[in-house]
VEXKE-826408 format. One record per residue: residue number from 1; residue in one letter; chain; y, z, x of N, C-alpha, C, O in turn. Coordinates in nm, 2 decimals. Layout:
% residues N
(site NUM,a,A,(Y,Z,X),(Y,Z,X),(Y,Z,X),(Y,Z,X))
...
% end
This chain:
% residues 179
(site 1,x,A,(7.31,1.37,1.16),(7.44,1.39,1.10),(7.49,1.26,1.03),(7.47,1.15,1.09))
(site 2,x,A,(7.54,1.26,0.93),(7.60,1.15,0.83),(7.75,1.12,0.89),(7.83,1.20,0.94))
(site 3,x,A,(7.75,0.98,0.89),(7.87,0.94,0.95),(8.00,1.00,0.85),(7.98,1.04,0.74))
(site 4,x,A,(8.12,1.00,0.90),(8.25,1.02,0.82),(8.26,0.94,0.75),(8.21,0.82,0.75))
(site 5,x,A,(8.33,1.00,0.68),(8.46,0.89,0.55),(8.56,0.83,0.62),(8.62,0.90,0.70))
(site 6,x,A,(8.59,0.74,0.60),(8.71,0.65,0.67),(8.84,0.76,0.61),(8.83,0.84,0.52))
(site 7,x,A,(8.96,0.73,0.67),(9.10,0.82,0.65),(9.10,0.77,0.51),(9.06,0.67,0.47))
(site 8,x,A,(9.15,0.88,0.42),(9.21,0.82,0.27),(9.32,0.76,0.30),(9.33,0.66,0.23))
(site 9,x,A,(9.44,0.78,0.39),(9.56,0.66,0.38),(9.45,0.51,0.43),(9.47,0.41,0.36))
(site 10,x,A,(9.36,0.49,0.51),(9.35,0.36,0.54),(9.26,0.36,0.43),(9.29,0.25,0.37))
(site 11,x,A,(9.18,0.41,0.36),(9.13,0.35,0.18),(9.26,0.32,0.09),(9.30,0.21,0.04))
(site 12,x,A,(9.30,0.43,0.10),(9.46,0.39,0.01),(9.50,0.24,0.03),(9.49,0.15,-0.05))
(site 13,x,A,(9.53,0.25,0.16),(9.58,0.11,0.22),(9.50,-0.04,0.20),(9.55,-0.15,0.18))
(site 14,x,A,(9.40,-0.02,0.20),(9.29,-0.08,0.18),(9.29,-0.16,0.02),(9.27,-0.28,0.00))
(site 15,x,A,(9.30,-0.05,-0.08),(9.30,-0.04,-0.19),(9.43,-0.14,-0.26),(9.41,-0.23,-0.35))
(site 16,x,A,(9.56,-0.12,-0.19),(9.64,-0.15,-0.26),(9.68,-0.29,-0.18),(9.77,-0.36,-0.23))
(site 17,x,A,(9.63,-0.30,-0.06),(9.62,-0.46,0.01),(9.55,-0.55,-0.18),(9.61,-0.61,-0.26))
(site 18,x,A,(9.45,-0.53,-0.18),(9.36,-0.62,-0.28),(9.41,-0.56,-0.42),(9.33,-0.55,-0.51))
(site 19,x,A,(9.52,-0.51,-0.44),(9.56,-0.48,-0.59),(9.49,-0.40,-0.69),(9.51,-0.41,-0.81))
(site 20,x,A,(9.39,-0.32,-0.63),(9.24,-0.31,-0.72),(9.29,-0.17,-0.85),(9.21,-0.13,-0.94))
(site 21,x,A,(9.40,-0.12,-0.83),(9.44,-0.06,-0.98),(9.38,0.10,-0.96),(9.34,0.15,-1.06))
(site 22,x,A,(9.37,0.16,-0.85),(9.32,0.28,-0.90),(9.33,0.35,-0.70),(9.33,0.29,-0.59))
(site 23,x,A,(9.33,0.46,-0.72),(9.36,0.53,-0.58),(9.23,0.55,-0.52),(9.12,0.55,-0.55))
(site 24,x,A,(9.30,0.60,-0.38),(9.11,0.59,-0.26),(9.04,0.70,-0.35),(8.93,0.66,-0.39))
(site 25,x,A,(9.09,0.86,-0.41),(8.98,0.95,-0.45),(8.90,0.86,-0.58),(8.78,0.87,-0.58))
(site 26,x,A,(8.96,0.79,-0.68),(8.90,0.76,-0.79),(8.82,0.62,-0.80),(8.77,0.57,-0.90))
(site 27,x,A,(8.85,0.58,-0.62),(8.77,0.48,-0.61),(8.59,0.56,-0.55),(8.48,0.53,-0.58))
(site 28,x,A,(8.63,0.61,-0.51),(8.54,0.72,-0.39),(8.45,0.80,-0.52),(8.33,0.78,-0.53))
(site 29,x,A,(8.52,0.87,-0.59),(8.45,0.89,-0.74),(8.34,0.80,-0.83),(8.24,0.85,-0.86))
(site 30,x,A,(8.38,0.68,-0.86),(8.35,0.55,-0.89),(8.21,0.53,-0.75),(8.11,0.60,-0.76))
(site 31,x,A,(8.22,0.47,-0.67),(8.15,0.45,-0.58),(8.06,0.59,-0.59),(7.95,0.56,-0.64))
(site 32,x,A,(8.07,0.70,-0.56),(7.94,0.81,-0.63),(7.91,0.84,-0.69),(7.84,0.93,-0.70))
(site 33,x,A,(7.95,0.77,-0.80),(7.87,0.84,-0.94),(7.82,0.69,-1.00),(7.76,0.70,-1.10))
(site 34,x,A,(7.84,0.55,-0.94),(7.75,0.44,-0.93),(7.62,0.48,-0.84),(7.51,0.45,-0.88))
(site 35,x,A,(7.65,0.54,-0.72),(7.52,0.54,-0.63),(7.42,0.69,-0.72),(7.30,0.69,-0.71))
(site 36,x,A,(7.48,0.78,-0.79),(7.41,0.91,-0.81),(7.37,0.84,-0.91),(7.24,0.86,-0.91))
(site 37,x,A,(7.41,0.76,-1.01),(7.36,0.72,-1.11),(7.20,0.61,-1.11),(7.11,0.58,-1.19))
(site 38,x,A,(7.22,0.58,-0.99),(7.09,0.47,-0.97),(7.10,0.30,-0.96),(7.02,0.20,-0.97))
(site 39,x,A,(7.27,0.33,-0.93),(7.34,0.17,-0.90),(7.26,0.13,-0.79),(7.17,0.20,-0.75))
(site 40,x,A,(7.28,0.02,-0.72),(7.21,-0.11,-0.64),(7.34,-0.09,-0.55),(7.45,-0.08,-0.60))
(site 41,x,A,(7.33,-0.08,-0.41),(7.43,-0.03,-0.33),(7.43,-0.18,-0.21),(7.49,-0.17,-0.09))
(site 42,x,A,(7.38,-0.27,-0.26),(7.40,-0.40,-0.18),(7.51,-0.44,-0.17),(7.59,-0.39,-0.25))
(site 43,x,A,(7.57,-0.56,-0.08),(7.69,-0.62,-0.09),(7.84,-0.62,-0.20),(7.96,-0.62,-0.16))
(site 44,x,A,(7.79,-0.61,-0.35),(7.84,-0.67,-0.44),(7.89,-0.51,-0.51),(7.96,-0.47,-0.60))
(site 45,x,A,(7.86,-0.48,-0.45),(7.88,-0.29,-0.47),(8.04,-0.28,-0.53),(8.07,-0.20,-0.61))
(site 46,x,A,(8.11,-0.35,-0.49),(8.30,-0.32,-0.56),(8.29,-0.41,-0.65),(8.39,-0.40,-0.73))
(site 47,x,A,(8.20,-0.52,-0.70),(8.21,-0.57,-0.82),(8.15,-0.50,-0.93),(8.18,-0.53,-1.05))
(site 48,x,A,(8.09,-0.43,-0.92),(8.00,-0.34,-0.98),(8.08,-0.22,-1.04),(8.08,-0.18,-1.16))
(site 49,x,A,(8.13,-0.18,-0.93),(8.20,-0.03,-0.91),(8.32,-0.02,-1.02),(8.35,0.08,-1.09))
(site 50,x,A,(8.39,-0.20,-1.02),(8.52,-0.22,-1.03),(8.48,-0.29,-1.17),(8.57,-0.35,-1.23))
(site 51,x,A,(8.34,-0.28,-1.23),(8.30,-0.40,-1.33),(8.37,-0.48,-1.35),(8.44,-0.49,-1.45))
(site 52,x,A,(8.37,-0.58,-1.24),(8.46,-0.65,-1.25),(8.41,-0.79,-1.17),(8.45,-0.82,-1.06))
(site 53,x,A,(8.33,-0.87,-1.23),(8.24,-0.98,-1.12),(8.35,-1.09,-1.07),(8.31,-1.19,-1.01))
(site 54,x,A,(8.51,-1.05,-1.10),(8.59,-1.14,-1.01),(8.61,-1.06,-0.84),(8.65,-1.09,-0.73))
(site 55,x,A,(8.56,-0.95,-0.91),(8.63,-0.84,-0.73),(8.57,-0.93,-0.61),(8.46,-0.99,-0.62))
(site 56,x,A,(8.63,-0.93,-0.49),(8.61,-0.99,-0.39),(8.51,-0.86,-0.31),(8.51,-0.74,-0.32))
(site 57,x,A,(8.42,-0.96,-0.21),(8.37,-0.85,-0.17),(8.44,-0.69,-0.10),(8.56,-0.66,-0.11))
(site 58,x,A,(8.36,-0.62,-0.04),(8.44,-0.52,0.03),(8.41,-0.59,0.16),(8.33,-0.68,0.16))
(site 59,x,A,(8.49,-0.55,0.26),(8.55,-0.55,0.39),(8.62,-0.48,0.40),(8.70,-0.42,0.33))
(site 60,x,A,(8.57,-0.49,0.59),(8.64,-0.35,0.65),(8.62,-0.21,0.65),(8.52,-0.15,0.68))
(site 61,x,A,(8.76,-0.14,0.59),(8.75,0.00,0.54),(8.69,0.01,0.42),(8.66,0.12,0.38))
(site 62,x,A,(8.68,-0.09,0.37),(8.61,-0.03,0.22),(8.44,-0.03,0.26),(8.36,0.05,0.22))
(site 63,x,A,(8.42,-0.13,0.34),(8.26,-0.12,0.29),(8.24,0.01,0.42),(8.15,0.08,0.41))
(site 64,x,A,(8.34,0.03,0.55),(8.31,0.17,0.58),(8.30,0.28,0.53),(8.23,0.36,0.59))
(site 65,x,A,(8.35,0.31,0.43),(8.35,0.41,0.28),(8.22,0.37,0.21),(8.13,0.45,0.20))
(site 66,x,A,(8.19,0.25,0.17),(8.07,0.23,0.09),(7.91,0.27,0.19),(7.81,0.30,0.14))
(site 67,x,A,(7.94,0.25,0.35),(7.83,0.30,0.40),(7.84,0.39,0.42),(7.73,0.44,0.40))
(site 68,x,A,(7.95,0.49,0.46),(7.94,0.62,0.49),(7.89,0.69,0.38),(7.79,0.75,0.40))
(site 69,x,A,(7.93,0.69,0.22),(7.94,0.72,0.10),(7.71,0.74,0.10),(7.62,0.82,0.08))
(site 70,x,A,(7.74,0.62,0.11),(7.55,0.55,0.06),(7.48,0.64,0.19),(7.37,0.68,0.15))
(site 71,x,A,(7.49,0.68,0.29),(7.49,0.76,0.42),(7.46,0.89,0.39),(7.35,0.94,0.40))
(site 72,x,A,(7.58,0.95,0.34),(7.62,1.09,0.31),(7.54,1.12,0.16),(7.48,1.23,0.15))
(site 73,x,A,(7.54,1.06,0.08),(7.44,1.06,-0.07),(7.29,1.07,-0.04),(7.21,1.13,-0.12))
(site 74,x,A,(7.24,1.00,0.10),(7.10,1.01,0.05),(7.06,1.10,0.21),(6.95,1.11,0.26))
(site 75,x,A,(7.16,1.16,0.26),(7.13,1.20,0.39),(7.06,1.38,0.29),(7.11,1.45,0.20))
(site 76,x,A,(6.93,1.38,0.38),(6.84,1.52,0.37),(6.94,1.66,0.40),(6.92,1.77,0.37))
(site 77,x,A,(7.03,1.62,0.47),(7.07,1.79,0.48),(7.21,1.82,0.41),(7.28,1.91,0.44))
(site 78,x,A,(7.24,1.73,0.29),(7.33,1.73,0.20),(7.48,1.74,0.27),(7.57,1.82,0.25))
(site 79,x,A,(7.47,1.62,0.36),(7.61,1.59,0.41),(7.68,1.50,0.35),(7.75,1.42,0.42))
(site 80,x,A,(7.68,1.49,0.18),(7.79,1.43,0.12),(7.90,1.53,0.11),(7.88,1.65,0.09))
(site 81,x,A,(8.04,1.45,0.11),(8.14,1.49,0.11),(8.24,1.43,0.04),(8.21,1.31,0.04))
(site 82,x,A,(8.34,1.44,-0.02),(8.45,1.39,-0.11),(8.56,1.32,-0.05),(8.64,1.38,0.03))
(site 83,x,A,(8.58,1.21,-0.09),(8.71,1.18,-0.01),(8.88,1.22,-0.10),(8.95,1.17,-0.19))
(site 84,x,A,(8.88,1.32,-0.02),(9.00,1.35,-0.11),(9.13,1.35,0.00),(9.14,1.29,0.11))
(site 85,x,A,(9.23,1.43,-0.05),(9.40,1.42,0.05),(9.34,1.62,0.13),(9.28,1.71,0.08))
(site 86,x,A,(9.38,1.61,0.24),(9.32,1.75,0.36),(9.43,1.84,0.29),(9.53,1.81,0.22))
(site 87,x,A,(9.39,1.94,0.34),(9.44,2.08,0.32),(9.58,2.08,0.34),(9.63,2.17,0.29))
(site 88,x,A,(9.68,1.99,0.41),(9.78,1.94,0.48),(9.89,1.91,0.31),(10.00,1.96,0.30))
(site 89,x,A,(9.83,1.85,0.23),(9.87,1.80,0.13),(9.92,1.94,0.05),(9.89,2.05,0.09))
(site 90,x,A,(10.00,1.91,-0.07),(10.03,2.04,-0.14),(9.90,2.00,-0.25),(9.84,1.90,-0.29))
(site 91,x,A,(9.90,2.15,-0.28),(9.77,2.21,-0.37),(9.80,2.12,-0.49),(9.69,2.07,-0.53))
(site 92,x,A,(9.91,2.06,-0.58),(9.93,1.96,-0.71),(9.86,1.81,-0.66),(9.81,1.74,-0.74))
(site 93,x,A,(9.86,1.78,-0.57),(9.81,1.66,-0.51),(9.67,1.65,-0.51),(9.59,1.56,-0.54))
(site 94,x,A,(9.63,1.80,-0.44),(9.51,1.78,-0.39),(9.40,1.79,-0.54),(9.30,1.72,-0.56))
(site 95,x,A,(9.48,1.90,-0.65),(9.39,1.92,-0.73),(9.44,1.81,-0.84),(9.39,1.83,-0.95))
(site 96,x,A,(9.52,1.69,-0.84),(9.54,1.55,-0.91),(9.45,1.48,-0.81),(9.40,1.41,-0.90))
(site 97,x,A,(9.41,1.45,-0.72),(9.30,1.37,-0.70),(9.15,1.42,-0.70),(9.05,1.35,-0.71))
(site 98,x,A,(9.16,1.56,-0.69),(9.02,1.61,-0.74),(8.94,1.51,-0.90),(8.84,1.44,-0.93))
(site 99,x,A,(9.09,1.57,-0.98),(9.08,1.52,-1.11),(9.02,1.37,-1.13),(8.91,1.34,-1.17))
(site 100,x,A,(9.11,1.29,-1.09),(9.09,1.15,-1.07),(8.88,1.10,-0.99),(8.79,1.03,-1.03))
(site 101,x,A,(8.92,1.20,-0.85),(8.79,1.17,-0.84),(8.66,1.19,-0.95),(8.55,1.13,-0.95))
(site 102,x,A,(8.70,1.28,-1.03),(8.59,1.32,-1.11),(8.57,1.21,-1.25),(8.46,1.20,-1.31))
(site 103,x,A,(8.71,1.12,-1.27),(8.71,1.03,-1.39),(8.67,0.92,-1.33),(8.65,0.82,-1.40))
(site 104,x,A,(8.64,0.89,-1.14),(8.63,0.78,-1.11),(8.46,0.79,-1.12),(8.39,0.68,-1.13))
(site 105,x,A,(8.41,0.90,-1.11),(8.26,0.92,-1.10),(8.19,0.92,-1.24),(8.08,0.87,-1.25))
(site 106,x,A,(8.26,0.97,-1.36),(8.18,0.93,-1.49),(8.20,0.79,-1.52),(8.11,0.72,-1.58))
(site 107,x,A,(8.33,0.72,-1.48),(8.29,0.57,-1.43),(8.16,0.54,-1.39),(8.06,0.50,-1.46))
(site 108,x,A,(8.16,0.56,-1.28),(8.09,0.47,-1.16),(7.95,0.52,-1.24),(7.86,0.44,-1.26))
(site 109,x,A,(7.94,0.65,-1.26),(7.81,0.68,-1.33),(7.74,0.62,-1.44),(7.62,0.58,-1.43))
(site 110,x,A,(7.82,0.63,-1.55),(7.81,0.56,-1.69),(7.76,0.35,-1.65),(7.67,0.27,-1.69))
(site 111,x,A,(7.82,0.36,-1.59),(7.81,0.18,-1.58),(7.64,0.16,-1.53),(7.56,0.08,-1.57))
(site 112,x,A,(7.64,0.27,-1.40),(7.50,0.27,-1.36),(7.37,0.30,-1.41),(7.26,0.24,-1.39))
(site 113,x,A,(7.42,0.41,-1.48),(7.31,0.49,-1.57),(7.27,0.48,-1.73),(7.18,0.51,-1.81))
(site 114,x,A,(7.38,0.41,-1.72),(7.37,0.36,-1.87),(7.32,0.44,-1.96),(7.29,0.54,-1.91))
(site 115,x,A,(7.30,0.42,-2.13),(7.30,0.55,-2.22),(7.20,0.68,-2.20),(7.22,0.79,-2.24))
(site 116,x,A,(7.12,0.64,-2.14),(7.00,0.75,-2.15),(6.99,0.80,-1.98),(6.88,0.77,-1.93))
(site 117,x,A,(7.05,0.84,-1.92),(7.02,0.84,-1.76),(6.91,0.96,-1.75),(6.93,1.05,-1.82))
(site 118,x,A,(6.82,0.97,-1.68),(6.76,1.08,-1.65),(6.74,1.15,-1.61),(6.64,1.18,-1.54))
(site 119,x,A,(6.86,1.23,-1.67),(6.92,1.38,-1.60),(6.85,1.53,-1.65),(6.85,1.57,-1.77))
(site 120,x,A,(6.80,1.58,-1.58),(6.74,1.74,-1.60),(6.86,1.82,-1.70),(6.97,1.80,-1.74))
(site 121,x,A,(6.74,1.93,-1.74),(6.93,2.03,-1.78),(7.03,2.04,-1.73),(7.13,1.99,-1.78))
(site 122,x,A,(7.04,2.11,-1.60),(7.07,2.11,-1.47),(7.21,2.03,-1.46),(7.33,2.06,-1.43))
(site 123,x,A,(7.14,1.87,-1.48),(7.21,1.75,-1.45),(7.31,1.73,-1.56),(7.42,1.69,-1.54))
(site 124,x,A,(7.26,1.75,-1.67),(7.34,1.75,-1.80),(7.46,1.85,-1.81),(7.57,1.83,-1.85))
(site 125,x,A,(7.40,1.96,-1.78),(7.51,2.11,-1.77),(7.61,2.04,-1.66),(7.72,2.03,-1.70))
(site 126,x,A,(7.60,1.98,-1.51),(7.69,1.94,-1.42),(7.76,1.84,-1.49),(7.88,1.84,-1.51))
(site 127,x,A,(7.68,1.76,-1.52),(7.78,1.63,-1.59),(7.90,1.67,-1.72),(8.01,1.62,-1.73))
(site 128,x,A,(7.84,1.75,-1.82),(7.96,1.86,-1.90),(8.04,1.92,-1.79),(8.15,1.92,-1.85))
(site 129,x,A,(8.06,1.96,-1.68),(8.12,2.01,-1.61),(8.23,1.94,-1.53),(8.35,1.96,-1.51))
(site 130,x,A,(8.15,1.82,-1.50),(8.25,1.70,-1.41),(8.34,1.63,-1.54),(8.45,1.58,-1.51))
(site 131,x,A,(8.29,1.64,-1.68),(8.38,1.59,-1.78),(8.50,1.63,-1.84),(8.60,1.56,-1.88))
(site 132,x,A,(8.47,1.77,-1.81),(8.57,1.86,-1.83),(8.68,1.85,-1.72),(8.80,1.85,-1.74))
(site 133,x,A,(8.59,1.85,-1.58),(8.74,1.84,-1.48),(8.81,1.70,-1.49),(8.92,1.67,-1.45))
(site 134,x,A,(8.73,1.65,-1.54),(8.81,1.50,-1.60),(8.90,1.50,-1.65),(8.98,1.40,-1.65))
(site 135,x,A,(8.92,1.60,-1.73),(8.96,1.58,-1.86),(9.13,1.67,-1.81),(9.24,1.65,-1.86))
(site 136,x,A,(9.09,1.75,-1.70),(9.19,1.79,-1.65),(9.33,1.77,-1.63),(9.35,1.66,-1.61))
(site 137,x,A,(9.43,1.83,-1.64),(9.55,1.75,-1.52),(9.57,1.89,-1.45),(9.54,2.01,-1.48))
(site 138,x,A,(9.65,1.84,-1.34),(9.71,1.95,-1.25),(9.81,2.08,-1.27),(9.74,2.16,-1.32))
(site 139,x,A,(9.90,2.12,-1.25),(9.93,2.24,-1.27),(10.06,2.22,-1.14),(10.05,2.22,-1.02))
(site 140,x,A,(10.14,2.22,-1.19),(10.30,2.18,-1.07),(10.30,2.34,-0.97),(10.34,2.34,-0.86))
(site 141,x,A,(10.27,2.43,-1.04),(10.27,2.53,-0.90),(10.15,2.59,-0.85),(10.04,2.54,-0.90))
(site 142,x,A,(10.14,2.69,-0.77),(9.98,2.74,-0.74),(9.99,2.86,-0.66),(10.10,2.89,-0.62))
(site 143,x,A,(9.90,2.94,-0.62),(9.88,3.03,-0.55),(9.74,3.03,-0.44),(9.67,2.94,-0.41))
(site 144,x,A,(9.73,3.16,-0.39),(9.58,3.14,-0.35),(9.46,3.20,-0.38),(9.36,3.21,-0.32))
(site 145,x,A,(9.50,3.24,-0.54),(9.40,3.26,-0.62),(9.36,3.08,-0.65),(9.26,3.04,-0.60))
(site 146,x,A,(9.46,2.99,-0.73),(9.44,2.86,-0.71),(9.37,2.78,-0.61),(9.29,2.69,-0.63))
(site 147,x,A,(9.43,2.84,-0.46),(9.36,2.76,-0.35),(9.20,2.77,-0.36),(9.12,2.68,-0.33))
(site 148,x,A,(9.16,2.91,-0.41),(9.04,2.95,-0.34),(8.97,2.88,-0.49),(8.85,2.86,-0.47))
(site 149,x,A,(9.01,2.86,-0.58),(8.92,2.78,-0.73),(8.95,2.62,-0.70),(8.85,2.56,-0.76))
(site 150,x,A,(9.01,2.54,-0.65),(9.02,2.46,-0.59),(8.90,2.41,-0.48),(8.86,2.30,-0.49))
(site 151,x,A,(8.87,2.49,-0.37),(8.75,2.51,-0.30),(8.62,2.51,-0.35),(8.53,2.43,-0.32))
(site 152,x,A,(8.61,2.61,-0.43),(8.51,2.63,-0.55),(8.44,2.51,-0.61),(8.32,2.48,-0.60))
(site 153,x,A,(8.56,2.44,-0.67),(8.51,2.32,-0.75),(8.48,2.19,-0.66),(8.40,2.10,-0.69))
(site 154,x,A,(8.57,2.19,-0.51),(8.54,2.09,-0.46),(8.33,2.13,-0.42),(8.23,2.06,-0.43))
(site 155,x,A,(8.35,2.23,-0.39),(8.17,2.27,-0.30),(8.10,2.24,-0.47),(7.98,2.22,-0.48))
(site 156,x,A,(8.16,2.25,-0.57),(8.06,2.26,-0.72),(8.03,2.10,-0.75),(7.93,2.06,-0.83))
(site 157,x,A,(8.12,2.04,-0.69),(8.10,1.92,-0.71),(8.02,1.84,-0.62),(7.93,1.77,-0.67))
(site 158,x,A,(8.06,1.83,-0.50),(7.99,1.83,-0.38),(7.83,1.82,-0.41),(7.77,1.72,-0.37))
(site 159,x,A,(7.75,1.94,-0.49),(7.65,1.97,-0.51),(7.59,1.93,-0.66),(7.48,1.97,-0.69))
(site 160,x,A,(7.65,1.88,-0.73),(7.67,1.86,-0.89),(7.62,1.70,-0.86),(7.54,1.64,-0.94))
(site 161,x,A,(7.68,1.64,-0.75),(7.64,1.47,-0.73),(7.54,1.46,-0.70),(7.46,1.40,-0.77))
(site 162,x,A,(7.51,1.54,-0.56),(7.33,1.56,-0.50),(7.23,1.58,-0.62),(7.12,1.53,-0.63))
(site 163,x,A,(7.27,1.65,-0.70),(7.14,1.68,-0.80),(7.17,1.60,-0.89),(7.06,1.54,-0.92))
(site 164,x,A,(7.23,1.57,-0.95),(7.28,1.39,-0.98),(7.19,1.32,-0.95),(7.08,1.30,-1.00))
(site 165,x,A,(7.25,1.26,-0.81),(7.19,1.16,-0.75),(7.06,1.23,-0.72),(7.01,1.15,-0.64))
(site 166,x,A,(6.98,1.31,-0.74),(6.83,1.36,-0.73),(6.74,1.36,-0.88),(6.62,1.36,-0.90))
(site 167,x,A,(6.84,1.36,-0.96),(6.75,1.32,-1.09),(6.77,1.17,-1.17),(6.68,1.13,-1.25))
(site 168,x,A,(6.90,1.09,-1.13),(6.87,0.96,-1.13),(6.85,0.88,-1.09),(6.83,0.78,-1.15))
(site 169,x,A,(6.86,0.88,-0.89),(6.84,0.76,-0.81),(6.68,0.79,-0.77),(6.58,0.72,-0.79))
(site 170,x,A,(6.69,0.92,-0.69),(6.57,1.00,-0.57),(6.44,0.97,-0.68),(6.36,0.88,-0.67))
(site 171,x,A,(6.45,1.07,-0.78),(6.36,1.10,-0.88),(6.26,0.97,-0.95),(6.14,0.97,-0.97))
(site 172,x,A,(6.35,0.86,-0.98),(6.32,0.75,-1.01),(6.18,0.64,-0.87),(6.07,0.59,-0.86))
(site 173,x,A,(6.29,0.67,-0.81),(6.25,0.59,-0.69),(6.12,0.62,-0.62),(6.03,0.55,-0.57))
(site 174,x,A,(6.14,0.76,-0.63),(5.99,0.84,-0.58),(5.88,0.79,-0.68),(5.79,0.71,-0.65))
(site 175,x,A,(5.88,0.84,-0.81),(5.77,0.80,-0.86),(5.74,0.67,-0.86),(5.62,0.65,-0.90))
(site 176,x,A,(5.81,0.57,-0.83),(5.81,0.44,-0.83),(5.70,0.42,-0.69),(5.63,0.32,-0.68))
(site 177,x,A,(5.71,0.47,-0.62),(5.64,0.44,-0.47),(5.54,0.52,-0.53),(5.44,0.47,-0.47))
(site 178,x,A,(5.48,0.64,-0.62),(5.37,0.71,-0.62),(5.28,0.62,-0.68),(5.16,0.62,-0.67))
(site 179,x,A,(5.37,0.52,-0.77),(5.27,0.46,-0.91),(5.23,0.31,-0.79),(5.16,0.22,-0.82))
% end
């Protein structure tokens, strides 16, 4: 079993202790779509994340998010998970950090993968997909036709990273140990 994600208030908190300009889901976004992309998940990982070679390292809660994250990404029974605000939260929140997570991951991705990444159809069709919810914004009321497409996209996404991260970290890395 893949360890948890730290609380998003103690990432939040975390976040806004070191000023770093952006919230726990679109940091959490950023941080997977650097690792799905085929980023280097050592130490320096929030300098990278944050392109930013002044960022101090992580500590703490953050690099507990960076192990669980790097944990949950390469664990075999696909126990990555999103760090987003719980069911507790109202539905405009939850589906504004959806969003955000999704702009923090063509970040984190792009920086890693740089122009040519090598993504399947598959991976290309998901990545058009995560662009779009990017491109998103929220919606001030909702229902539970809402709640239940909300769900949808979080498990679409969930599964959109895995094969991601299966056509540019896994895929690479494998043939690299064949050759």
């Amino acid at each position: 079993m893949s360890p948890t994600l730290p609380a998003m208030s103690d990432v939040q908190d975390a976040i806004q202790a070191r000023n770093l300009g952006m919230d726990a889901a679109e940091l959490h976004g950023s941080l997977s779509g650097w690792l799905a992309g085929g980023g280097a998940s050592g130490p320096g990982w929030l300098a990278e994340v944050l392109a930013d070679p002044a960022a101090a390292k992580a500590e703490g809660v953050l690099e507990e998010l960076h192990q669980a994250t790097v944990a949950q990404i390469e664990d075999p029974g696909f126990g990555f998970e999103l760090l987003l605000p719980g069911q507790d939260a109202p539905l405009y929140q939850r589906t504004g950090a959806l969003f955000e997570w999704a702009r923090g991951f063509l970040g984190g991705f792009g920086l890693a993968a740089g122009d040519e990444p090598p993504l399947s159809e598959e991976g290309r069709e998901a990545m058009a997909d995560i662009a779009r919810l990017a491109a998103a914004s929220p919606q001030e009321d909702g229902d539970e036709e809402d709640e239940r497409a909300l769900a949808e996209i979080q498990e679409f996404l969930r599964v959109a990273v895995l094969l991601i991260h299966g056509d540019c970290a896994l895929g690479p890395r494998h043939r690299r140990r064949l050759n």
